[in-house]
N, C-alpha and C positions, 0 to 999 in steps of 0.2 A: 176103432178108426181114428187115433188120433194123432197120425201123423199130418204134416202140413199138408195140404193138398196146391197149394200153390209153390213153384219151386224158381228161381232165375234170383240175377244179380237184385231184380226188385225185390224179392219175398227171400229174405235171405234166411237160413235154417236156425236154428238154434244153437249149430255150432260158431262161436266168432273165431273169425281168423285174425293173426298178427297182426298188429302194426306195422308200415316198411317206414320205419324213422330214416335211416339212412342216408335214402335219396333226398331226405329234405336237410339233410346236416350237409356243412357249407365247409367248415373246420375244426381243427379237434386239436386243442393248445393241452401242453403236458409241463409239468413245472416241480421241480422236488430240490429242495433246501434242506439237506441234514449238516447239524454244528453240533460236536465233531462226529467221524463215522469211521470204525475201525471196520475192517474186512482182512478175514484171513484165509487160506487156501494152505490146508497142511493136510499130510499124508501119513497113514499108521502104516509100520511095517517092522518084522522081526529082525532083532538082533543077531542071532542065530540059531540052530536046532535045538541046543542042550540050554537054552537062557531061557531063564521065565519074567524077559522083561520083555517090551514092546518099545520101538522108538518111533518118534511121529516128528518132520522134519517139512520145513514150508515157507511160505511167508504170510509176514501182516503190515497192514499200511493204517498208517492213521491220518486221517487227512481232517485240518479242522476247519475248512468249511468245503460242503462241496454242491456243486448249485452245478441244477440241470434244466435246460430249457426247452422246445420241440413241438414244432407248427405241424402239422399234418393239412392238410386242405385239399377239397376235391379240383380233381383236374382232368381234362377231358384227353381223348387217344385215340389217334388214327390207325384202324390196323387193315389190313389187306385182306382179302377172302381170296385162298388161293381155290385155283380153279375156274374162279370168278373175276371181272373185270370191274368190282365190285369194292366199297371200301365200307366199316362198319368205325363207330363211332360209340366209345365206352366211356364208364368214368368210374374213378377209382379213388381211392383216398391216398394220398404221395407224400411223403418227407419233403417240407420243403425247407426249411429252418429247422437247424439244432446247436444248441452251445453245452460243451460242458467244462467246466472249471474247477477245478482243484486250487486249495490255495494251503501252504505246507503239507506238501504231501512227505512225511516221514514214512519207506519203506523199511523193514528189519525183517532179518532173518530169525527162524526158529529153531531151536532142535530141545526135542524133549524126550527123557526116560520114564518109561510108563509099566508098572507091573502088570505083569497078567491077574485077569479078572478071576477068583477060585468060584465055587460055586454057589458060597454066602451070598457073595456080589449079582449073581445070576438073577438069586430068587429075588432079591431086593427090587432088581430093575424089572421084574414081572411086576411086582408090588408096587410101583413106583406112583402107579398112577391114581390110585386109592390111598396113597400116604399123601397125595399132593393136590388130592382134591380136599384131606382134613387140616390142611394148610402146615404143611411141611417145611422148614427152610431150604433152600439149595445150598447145597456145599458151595463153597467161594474159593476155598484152598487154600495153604500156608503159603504167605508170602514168602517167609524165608528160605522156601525151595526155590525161590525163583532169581536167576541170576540181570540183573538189567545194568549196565554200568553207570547213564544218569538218573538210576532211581526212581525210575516215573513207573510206578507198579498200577498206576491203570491200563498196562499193557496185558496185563494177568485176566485171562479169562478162561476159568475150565472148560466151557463150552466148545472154546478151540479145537478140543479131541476127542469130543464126541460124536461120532461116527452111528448110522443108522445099524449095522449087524453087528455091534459090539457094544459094551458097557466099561465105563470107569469103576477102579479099584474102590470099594467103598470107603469115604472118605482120608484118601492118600491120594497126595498133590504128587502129580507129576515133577521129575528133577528139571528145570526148566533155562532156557540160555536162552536170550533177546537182545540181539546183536544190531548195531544200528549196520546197514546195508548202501543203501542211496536216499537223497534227500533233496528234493526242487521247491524251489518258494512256490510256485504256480506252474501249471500245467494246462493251458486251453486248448479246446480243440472247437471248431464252428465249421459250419458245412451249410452252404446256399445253395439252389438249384436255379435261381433267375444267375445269370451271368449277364454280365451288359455293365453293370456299376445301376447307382439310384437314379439316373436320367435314362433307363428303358421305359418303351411304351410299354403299358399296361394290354392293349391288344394283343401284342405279342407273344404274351404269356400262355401256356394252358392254362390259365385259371384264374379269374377278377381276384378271386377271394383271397383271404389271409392277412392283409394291410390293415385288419380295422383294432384299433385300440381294444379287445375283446377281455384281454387282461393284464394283469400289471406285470410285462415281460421283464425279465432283468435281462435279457441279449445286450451284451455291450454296443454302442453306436462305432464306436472303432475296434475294428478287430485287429491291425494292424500290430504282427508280434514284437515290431521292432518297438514301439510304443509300452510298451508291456515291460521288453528288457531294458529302456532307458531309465520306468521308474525302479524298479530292482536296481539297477545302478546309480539312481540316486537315493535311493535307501540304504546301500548300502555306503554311499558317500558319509550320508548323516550320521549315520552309527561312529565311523571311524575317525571324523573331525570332533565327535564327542567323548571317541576314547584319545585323542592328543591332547587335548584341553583337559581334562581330565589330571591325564599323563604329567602336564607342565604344573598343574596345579599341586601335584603330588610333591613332584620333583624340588618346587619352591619351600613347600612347607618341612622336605628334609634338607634342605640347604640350612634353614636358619636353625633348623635341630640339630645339624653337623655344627653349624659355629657357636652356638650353646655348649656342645659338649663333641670335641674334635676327636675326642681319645675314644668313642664309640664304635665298635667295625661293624657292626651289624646294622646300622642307617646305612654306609659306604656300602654294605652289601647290597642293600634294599635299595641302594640309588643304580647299582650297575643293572640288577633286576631289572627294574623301569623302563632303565635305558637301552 
């Protein structure tokens, strides 16, 4: 007989039940900063019937900085009880604030030649996980399959084409082409659900919360895009008053090298270049 003999909310069992943290959370701030962050989205598919190679075709963006921000906070909701003349009164956790920003976002296309995996390759990627717990290196791949036309081979990643029901050729790099595609200095997107501007009453709102300095937001104070395109355009002012000054400084120093020595064509040529 030794079970409790007294039982109610007083004499509670020896089972505990959960915690409801929940209802007592007010807001829920989300925040991620990666510098740089490449993401790719490529697709394996056959050549044709008679080839025993595989092509895998897609894109990749490298973007080097990308900052993400996002309020969540409770807020309360009216809803109707049909049937009933009746209204209930819930609450829920809501989006209220989100920013996200890109800043050079470089997109490029992919296309790659891939052999088919024989059945060396099979057994190895059964094996793969007992060679890589005795510390294994990863294949990285030969650069010089890989085609980029500004040379920036941190584009090169074999993980690119690896696929959950398939395996890569056992150390043979994919024939690879990294084509630049489209390319935006910044890209923001922001989304608020109070509408009104910053002189709404706070009554008005479903929900007091979410205003409190809770953490160190990077949300811009001006979201305004036209703000955003005037410094791009004065950035890109600065660039090209420092390529004409530049330019004239060139231009000066092959003036006095043409009258040192006139009978030269190749300064004449370097000066029509410039110019």
């Amino acid at each position: 007989m030794s079970l409790p003999i007294r039982q109610g909310p007083l004499w509670p069992g020896p089972e505990k039940t959960a915690k409801k943290f929940g209802r007592h959370l007010a807001t829920i701030k989300y925040q991620l900063l990666l510098s740089p962050l490449f993401i790719s989205h490529i697709y394996r598919h056959k050549l044709s019937d008679d080839s025993n190679k595989m092509a895998a075709t897609g894109l990749k963006v490298k973007l080097d900085s990308f900052l993400f921000d996002m309020h969540m906070r409770r807020e309360e909701t009216t809803t109707a009880i049909k049937g009933l003349n009746l209204e209930r009164k819930s609450f829920g956790m809501k989006i209220n604030q989100a920013e996200l920003d890109f800043h050079s976002a470089d997109i490029r296309a992919v296309s790659a030649t891939i052999d088919e995996p024989i059945v060396a390759d099979l057994k190895q990627a059964l094996e793969e996980p007992m060679s890589s717990a005795q510390g294994t290196i990863r294949f990285s791949g030969d650069l010089s399959q890989s085609t980029i036309p500004d040379g920036d081979y941190s584009w090169v990643d074999m993980d690119d084409f690896v696929e959950l029901d398939t395996v890569l050729p056992n150390n043979k790099t994919p024939q690879t082409v990294i084509l630049p595609l489209v390319f935006t200095p910044r890209f923001t997107y922001f989304r608020q659900t109070d509408h009104g501007g910053p002189d709404i009453d706070l009554s008005d709102l479903p929900s007091t919360f979410g205003h409190g300095p809770t953490h160190q937001c990077i949300m811009s104070q001006n979201n305004d895009p036209r703000e955003i395109q005037c410094g791009l355009v004065q950035s890109r002012l600065e660039k090209v008053h420092y390529q004409v000054n530049k330019n004239k400084q060139a231009l000066d120093d092959l003036a006095r090298e043409i009258a040192r020595r006139p009978e030269d064509e190749e300064l004449k040529a370097e000066v029509g270049r410039i110019k």
